[in-house]
C-alpha positions in Angstrom: -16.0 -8.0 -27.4 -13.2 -10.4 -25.5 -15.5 -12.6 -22.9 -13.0 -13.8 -20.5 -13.9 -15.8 -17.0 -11.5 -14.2 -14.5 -10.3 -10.6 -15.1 -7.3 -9.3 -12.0 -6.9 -5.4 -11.8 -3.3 -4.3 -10.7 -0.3 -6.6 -10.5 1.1 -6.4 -6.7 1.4 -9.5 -4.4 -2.6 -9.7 -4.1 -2.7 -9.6 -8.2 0.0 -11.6 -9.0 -1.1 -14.0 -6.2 -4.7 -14.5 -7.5 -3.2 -15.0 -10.9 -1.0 -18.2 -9.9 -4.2 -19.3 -8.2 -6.8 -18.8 -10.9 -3.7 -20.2 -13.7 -3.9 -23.5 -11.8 -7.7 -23.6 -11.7 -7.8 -23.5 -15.4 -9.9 -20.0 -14.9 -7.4 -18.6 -18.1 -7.0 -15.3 -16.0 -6.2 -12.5 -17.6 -4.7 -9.4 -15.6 -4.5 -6.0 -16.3 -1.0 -4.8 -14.8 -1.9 -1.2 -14.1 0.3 2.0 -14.1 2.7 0.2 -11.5 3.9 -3.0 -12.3 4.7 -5.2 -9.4 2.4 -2.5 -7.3 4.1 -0.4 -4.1 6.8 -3.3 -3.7 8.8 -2.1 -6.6 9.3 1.1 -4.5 11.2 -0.7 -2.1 14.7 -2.1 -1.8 15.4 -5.2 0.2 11.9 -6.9 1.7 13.2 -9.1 4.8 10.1 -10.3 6.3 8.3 -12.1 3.3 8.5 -16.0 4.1 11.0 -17.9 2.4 13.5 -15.4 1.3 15.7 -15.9 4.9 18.1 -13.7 3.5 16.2 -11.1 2.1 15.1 -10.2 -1.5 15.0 -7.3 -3.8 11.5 -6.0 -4.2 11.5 -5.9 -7.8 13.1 -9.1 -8.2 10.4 -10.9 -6.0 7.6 -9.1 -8.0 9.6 -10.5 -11.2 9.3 -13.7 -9.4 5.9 -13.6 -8.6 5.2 -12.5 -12.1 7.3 -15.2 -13.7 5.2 -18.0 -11.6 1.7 -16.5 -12.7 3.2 -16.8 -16.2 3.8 -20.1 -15.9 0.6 -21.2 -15.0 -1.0 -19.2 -18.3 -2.4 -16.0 -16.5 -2.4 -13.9 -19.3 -0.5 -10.4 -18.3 -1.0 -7.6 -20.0 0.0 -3.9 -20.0 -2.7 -1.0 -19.3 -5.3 0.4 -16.9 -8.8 -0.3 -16.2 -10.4 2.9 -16.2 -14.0 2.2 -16.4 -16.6 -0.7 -15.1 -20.1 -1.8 -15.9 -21.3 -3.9 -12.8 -25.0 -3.0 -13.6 -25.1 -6.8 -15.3 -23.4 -9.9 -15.9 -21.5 -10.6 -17.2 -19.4 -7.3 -16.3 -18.1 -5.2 -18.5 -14.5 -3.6 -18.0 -13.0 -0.9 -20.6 -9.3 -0.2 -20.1 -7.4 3.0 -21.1 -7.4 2.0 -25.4 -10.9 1.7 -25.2 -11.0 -1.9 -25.2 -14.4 -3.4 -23.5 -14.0 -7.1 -22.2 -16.8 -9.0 -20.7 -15.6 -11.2 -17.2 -17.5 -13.7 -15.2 -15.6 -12.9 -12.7 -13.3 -9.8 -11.4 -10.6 -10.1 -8.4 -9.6 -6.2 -7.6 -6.4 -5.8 -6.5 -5.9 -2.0 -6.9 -3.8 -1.4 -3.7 -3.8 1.8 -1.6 -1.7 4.6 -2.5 0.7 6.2 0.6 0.1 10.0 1.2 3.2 12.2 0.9 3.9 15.8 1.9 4.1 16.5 -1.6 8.0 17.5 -1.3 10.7 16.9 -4.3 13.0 15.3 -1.7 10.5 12.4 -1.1 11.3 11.4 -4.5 15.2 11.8 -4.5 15.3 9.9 -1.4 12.8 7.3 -2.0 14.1 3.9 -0.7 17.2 5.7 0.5 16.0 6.6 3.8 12.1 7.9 3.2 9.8 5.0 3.4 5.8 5.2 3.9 6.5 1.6 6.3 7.9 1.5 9.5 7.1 -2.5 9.4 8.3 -2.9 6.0 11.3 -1.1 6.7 12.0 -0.2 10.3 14.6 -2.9 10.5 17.0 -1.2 8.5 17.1 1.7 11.1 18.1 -0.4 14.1 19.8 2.0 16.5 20.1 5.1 14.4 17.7 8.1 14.6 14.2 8.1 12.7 11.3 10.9 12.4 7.7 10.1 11.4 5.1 12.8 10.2 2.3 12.6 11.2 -0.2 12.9 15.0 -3.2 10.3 14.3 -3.2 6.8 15.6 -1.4 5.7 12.7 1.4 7.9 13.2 1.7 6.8 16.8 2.1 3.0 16.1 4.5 3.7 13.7 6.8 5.4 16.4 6.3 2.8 18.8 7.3 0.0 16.8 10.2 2.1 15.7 11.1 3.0 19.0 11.7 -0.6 19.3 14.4 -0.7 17.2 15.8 2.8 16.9 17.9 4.7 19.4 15.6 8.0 18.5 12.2 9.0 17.2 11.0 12.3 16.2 7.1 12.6 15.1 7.1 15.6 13.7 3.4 17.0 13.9 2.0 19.9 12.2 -0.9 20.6 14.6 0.2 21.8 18.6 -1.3 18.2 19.6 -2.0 14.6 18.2 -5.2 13.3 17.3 -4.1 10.0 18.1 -6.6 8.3 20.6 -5.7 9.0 24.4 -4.2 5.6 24.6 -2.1 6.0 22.0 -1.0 9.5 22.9 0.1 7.8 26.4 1.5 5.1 24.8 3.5 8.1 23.1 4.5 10.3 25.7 5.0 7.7 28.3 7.9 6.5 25.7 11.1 8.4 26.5 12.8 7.5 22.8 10.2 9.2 21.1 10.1 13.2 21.5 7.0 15.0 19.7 7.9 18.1 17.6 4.1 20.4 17.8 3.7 22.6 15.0 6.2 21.8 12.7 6.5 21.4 9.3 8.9 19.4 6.9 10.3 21.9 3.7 12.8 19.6 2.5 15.7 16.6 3.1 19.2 16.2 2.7 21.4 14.2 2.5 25.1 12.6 0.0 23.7 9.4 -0.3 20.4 9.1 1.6 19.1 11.0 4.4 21.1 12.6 6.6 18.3 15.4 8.1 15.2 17.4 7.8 14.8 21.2 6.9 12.2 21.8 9.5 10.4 25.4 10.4 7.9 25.4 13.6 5.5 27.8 13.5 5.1 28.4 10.2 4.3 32.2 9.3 4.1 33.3 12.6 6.3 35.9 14.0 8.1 33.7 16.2 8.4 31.0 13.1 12.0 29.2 13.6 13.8 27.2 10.7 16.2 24.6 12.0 17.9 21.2 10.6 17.2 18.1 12.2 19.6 15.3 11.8 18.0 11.9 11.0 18.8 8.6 9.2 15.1 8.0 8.0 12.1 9.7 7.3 8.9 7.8 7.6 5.1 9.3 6.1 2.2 8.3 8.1 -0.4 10.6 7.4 -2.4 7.8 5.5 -3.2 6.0 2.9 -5.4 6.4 -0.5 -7.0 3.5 -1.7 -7.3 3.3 -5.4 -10.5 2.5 -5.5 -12.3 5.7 -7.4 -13.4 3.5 -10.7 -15.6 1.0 -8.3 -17.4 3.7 -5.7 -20.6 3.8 -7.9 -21.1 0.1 -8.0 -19.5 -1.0 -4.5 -19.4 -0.6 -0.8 -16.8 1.2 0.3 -15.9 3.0 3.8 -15.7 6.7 4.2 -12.1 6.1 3.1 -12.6 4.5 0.3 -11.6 1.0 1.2 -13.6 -1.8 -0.4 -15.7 -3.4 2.1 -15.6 -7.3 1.7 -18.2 -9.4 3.4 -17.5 -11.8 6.5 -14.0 -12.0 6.4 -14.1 -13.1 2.8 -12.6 -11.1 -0.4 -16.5 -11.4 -1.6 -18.1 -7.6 -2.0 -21.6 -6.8 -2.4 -21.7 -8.1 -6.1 -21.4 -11.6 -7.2 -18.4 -12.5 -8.9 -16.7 -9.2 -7.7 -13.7 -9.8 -4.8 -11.4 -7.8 -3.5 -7.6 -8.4 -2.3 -4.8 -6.9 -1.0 -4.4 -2.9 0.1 -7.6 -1.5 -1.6 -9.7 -3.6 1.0 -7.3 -3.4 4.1 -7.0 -0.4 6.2 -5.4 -2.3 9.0 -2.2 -4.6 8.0 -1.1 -3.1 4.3 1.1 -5.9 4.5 2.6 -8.2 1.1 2.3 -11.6 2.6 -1.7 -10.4 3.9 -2.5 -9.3 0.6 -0.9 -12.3 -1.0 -2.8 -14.1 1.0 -6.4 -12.5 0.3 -5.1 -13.0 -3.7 -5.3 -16.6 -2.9 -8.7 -16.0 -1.3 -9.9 -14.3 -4.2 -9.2 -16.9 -6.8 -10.4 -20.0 -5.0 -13.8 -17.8 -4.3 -13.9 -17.3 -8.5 -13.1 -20.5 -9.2 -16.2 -21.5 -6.2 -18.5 -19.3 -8.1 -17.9 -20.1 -11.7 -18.7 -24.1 -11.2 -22.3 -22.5 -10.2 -22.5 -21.1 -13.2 
């Protein structure tokens, strides 16, 4: 069996991140890339608010860049899935989707969180041309035109506020006949005249030459007063929350009724030694790249911290 001293799971800006780190500590990382390589980023087209790209960058391309520097520092990256852990001893055991067992010291998870979607085909034709699961991420590109989130919990809310920032229109188009959005969010909501609340409705498709151009939208679905209607829009954003990927670790960790890792103190540490967690599968709150970049870097200088105590 391969006994290794730092093993990354998943290969987004938290991964990749911890990688560079643990390369430059001499830790001989070795990361397992997962079934997305370059993690949610690659979903997206031009990322303008990561530091130091003042002009903007592809998101594959930075992810190819951020792969390319953990290279360089010999973080050994490898294709497959971990699909099953051992954390009843140390050092832990890991077994990926060949069957292959590896023993670590050490393990940074960096998983991510996956978005929810309505489940529609269009969601995939028009992904990165006009749907997007981040108003942050991506708002900026709908500055002045007209937007529509799904969604009625807090999430939801903030999403059209910080759009309505930027946009001259924002539909949220909820399923339920209200929001179940806190009462200061809903205020924050209705007390915003660039965002109008569509009750009981429900998205059936998109359309669109070459992106989005509207929503097939019916309210009232299967009732006798049920109306279908087309909604013109320029983006379509999903907040109805997030799935961490997290499933493999729930009989060994702490996680939250979500499924969110819970790290200890502020720190990437969990409840086990040696085990740290960075990026989207242990943040409900930001989902951000340059955050979980940031808690990759955390990760790695921990692991390094707790192997010289070895």
């Amino acid at each position: 069996m391969e006994h290794v001293k730092n093993l990354i799971i998943g290969s987004g800006p938290a991964g990749y991140t911890a990688a560079i780190y643990a390369g430059r500590a001499n830790l001989q990382p070795v990361l397992y890339c997962g079934l997305q390589m370059g993690g949610q980023l690659t979903q997206t087209t031009t990322v303008e608010n990561f530091p130091g790209y003042p002009d903007g960058v592809d998101g594959n391309e930075m992810m190819m860049q951020l792969r390319s520097q953990a290279q360089r520092f010999g973080a050994d990256l490898r294709d497959g899935v971990i699909v099953k852990v051992d954390f009843s001893k140390r050092p832990y055991v890991l077994t990926t989707d060949r069957d292959v067992e590896i023993e670590a010291d050490t393990v940074i998870i960096a998983t991510g969180a996956s978005a929810k979607y309505l489940g529609l085909d269009d969601e995939k034709k028009y992904n990165g041309m006009g749907v997007s699961a981040c108003a942050t991420c991506d708002g900026f590109f709908y500055r002045k035109k007209t937007v529509a989130v799904v969604g009625g919990g807090d999430t939801a809310c903030e999403e059209a506020i910080y759009l309505a920032q930027l946009c001259k229109k924002v539909y949220m188009i909820v399923r339920k006949p209200y929001l179940r959005a806190s009462d200061v969010m809903q205020k924050r909501v209705f007390d915003n005249e660039k965002i109008e609340v569509l009750f009981e409705h429900n998205t059936l498709g998109l359309y669109g030459e070459d992106g989005v151009e509207g929503a097939h939208l019916v309210k009232r679905k299967g009732e006798p007063d049920e109306e279908r209607y087309d909604l013109p829009i320029d983006g379509f954003f999903l907040a109805i929350g997030h799935k961490p990927n997290t499933d493999i670790f729930r009989e060994w960790l702490d996680l939250d009724e979500t499924g969110y890792i819970r790290t200890i103190d502020g720190t990437p540490r969990t409840s086990l030694p040696g085990v740290y967690a960075a990026g989207d599968c242990a943040d409900p709150v930001y989902r951000q790249a340059i955050v979980a970049a940031g808690s990759g870097c955390k990760a790695a200088l921990e692991a390094e911290r707790y192997l010289q105590t070895l």
